[in-house]
N, C-alpha and C positions, 0 to 999 in steps of 0.2 A: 504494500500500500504506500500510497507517495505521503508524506508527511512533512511539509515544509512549515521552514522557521518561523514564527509567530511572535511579533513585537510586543513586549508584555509591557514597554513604556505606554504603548499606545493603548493597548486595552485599559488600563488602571486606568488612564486619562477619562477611558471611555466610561466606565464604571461609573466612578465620581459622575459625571458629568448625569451619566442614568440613572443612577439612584437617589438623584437630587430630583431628579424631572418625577419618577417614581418611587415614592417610600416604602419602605416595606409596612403593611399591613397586618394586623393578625387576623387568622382565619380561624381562630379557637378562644372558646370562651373558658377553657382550663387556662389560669394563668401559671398553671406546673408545666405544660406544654412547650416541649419544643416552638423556637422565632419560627415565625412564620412569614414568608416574602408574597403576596401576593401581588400574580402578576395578568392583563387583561391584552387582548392584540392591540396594539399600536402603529405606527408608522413606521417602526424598525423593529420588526419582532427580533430576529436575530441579535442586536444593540441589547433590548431590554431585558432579555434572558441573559444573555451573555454576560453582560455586567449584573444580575442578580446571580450568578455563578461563582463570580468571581469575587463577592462582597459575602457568599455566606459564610457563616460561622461553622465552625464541628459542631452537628447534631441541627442543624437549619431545616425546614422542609419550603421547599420553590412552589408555590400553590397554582398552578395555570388554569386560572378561568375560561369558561366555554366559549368555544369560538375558534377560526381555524388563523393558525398564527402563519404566517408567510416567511420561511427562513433563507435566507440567499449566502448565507456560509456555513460552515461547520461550527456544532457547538463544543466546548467542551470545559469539564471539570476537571482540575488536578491539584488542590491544593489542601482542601480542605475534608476530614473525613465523616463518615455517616450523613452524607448531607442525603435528601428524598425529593424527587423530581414529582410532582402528584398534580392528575388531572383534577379537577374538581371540578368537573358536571357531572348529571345522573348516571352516567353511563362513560367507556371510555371512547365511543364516535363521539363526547359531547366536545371533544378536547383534543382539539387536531395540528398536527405539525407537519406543515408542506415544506417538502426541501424544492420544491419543481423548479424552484426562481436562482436554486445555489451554483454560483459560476466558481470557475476555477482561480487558484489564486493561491485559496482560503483552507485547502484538505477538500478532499472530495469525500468524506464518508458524513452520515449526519451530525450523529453523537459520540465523542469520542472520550470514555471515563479510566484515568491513572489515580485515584483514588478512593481507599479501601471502604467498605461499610455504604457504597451507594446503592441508594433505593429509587427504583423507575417504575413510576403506577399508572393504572387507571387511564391513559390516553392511546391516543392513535399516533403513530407518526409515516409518513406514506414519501413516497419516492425521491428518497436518498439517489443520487447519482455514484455515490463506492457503497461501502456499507451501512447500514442501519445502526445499529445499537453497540458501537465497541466498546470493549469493556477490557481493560489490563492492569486488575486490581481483586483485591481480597472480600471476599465476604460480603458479594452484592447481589441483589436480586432485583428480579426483574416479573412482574405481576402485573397481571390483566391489562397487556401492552396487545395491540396489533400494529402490525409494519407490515407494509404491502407498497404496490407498483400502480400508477393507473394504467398502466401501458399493460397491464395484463402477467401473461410468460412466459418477456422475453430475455434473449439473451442482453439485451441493452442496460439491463437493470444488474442494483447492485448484486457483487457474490454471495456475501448473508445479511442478512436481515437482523440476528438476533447473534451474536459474536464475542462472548469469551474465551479471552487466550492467554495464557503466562499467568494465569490467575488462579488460587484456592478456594473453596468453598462456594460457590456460583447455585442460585436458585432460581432456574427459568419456570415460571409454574402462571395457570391459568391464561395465555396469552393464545394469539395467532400468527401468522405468518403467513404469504401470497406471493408468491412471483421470484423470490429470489434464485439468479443464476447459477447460482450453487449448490446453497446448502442453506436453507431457510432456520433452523436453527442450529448452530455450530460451538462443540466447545472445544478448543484444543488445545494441547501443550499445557494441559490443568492437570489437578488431584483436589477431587472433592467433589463431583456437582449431580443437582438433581433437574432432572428434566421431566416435569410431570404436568400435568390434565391438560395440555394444550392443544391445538387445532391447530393442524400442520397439512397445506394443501397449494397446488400451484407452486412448487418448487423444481429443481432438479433433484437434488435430494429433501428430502422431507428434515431429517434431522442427522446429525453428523456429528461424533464421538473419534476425535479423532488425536491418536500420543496423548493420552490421558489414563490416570491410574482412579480410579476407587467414583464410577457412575452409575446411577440410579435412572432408567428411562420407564417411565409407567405412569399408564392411563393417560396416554395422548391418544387420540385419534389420525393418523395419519394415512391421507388419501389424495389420489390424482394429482401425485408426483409422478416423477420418470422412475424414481425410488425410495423407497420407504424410511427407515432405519438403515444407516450405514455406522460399523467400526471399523475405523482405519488405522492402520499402521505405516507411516510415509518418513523416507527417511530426510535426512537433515533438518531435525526438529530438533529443540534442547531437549526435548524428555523421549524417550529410545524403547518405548514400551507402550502398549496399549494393555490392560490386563483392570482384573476385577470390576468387569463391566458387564451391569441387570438391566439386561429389556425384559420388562414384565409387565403383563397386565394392560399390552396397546393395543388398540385395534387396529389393525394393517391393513390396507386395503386397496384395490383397483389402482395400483400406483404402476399409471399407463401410461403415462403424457409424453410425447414425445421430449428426449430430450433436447433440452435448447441451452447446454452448457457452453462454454469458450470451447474451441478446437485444443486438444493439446494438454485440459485440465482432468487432473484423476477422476470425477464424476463424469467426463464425458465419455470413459470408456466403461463403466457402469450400464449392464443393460438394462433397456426398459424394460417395466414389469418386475424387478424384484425386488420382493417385500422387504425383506431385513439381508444383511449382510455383513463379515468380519473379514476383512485380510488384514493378516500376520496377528489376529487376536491370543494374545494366550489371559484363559481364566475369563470366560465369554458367557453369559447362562441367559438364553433364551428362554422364558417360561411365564407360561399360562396367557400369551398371548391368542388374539384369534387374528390368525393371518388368512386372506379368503380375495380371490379375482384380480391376484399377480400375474401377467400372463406368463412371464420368464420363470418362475418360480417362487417359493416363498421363503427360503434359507439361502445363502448362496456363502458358501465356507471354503476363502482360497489362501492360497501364500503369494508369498509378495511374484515369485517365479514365473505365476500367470500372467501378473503387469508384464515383466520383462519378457514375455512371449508378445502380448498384445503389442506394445508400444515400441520395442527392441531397443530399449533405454535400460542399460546393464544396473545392479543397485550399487553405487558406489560409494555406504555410508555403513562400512563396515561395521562400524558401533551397534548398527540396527540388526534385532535376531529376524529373518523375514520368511519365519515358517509359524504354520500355526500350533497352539499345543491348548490342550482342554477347554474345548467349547464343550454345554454342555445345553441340550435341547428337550427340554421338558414340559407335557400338561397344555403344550400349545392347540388349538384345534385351526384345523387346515382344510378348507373347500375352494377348488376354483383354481387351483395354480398352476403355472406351467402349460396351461392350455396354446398359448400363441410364443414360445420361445422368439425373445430378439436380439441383434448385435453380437456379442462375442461369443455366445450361447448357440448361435448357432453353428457352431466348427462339431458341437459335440453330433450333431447329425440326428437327432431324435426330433419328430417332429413335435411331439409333447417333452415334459419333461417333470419329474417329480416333486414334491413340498422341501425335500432339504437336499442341496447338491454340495460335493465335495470335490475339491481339483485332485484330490490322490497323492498331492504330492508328498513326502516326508524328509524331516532334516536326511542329509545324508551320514550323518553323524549316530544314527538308530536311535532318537526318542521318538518314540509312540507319540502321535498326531492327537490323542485323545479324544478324538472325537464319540460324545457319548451322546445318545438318542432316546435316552430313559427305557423304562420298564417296556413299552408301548408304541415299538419307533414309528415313525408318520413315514409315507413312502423314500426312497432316498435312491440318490444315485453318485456313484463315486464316477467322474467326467474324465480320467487316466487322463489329467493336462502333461506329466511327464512323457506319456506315451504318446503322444500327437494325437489325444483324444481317438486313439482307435475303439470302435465300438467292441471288438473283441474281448478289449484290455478292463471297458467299462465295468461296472455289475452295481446291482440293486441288492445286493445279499447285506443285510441288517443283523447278522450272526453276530459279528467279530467289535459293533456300538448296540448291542442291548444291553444296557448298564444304568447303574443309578450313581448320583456322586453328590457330596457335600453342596448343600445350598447356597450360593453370596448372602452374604447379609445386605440387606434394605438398607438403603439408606431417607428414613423420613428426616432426619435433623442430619447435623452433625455433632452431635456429643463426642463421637469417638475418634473426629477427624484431627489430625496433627496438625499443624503450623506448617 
């Protein structure tokens, strides 16, 4: 992402100057309450948030009155911590933030947060030209937010929508998401986050866990993406591991759309139609999802070996392990999948194709791939990508993954999470 220099003489100037024109307000009649800055659109919405940004105090809440505020640059927080960004109309369409008007100059992403303990509520904010909601800081959450495109799903629009990275403890919950060229919600290069009850629809990927240790994905709804749930393992990343990662409890579904990614980006060699997915995942547990009218299939469990087939981009980030090791697929129920195979899936030559597929491959080193299918395995097919996908080599035999194995723990809070 481009990120140029940002005059902080000029901003302060700017502040002063806005915070004189508007006072902060209280919007609570608790006088034990967090300051409270209430802010209404103006003639520089950008200016007047901006500088209520940059005037809060640690533990502030930014109150944005209904109405659609017009932003024509990048906002951003980094100084001050626990501050809370809060819509305050009935609803979060009451409280809208249009980037349509932001020219370049200024950051091309909308919101851009370097400071730990921020809280983003209750509004709308809609066509960011980079990304939506960035976030490279501790312990923030993000609630009953929608970020979406009017342009619809295209590829013009930003990569994600919803964008924690280098950060712990992250709580994306109750929100939606539309149109993002990527990965509509994304967290990566983290340890700690919960991704739950949100509406995820009109993306390339739906949601994206990617070089992140200890995440929680359940009860989102995710439909009419090109793909569903994605875990990634990508290498040149500061953290060299994807592992102890719970999708549970989502509804997966008809994630058809074609894709409309950049040429060239990891999601766009992602075929359409599949529900969930893990390359180079180790410690993976799919469970008690209902995945149903993926056409590609509903599981798709590779090592990194199949990128370097598809794209012929060797791994040269030695540090990264890029095999997979104990996924574990349990309790899930599966109708509909694999009916229309598309993109990279179809080398395996099957005109249908099964609920959980595996590429075959194993460290060559002899660890057991782990792949475990529970008591009850959903149909499966091992795709022999070592063997140039010969259908000989392929097979459906569920013998060698009927097994059961230790559950992840849930993560509803974080109590238990480190620093």
């Amino acid at each position: 992402m481009r990120r140029p220099a940002i005059d902080s003489s000029a901003l302060v100037v700017l502040a002063a100057l806005v915070a004189g024109a508007f006072p902060a307000t209280s919007c609570s009649d608790d006088p034990a309450a967090s300051p409270t800055t209430q802010i209404s659109p103006s003639d520089d919405d950008a200016a007047t948030i901006q500088a209520a940004l940059i005037n809060a105090e640690s533990g502030d809440t930014i109150c944005l009155m209904p109405g659609t505020y017009a932003i024509n640059r990048e906002l951003s927080l980094a100084n001050h911590v626990d501050v809370t960004v809060k819509g305050c109309g009935a609803t979060r369409d009451d409280v809208v933030l249009d980037f349509a008007g932001q020219t370049g100059g200024e950051g091309d992403d909308a919101f851009t947060v370097t400071a730990n303990g921020f809280t983003i509520r209750d509004l709308t904010l809609k066509n960011a030209p980079g990304n939506g909601i960035v976030i490279q800081a501790d312990d923030a959450l993000v609630h009953n937010v929608k970020v979406f495109w009017d342009a619809g799903s295209v590829s013009a629009n930003g990569y994600y929508a919803i964008y924690p990275t280098s950060a712990h403890r992250i709580i994306i919950e109750d929100s939606e998401v539309v149109g993002a060229s990527d990965a509509g919600i994304y967290v990566g290069s983290s340890e700690y986050a919960i991704v739950r009850r949100n509406k995820v629809h009109g993306n390339v990927a739906g949601i994206e866990i990617e070089n992140t240790l200890h995440a929680d994905v359940y009860d989102n709804e995710v439909t009419d993406n090109s793909a569903g749930i994605l875990g990634l393992l990508l290498p040149n990343l500061n953290i060299k591991a994807l592992g102890s990662v719970l999708i549970r409890n989502n509804h997966v579904h008809a994630n058809n759309r074609p894709n409309f990614a950049h040429e060239g980006t990891t999601v766009s060699y992602v075929p359409v139609g599949t529900g969930m997915m893990t390359l180079c995942g180790k410690d993976i547990e799919f469970r008690d999802n209902v995945i149903e009218n993926n056409d590609s299939t509903g599981i798709l469990i590779v090592s990194y070996k199949i990128f370097e087939i598809l794209t012929d981009k060797p791994l040269t980030d030695m540090a990264m392990d890029p095999f997979v090791q104990r996924v574990f697929v349990t309790g899930n129920t599966f109708s509909g999948n694999g009916q229309k195979p598309a993109g990279a899936l179809l080398i395996t030559g099957q005109t249908t194709l099964e609920n959980v597929l595996w590429d075959g491959i194993l460290n060559p080193a002899g660890d057991d791939a782990g792949i475990c299918l529970g008591p009850n395995p959903p149909s499966f097919r091992m795709i022999a990508a070592g063997d140039g996908f010969k259908a000989a080599s392929q097979s459906t035999d569920t013998s060698t993954h009927t097994c059961t194995r230790a559950a992840l723990p849930e993560l509803e809070t974080f109590a238990a999470a480190q620093p």
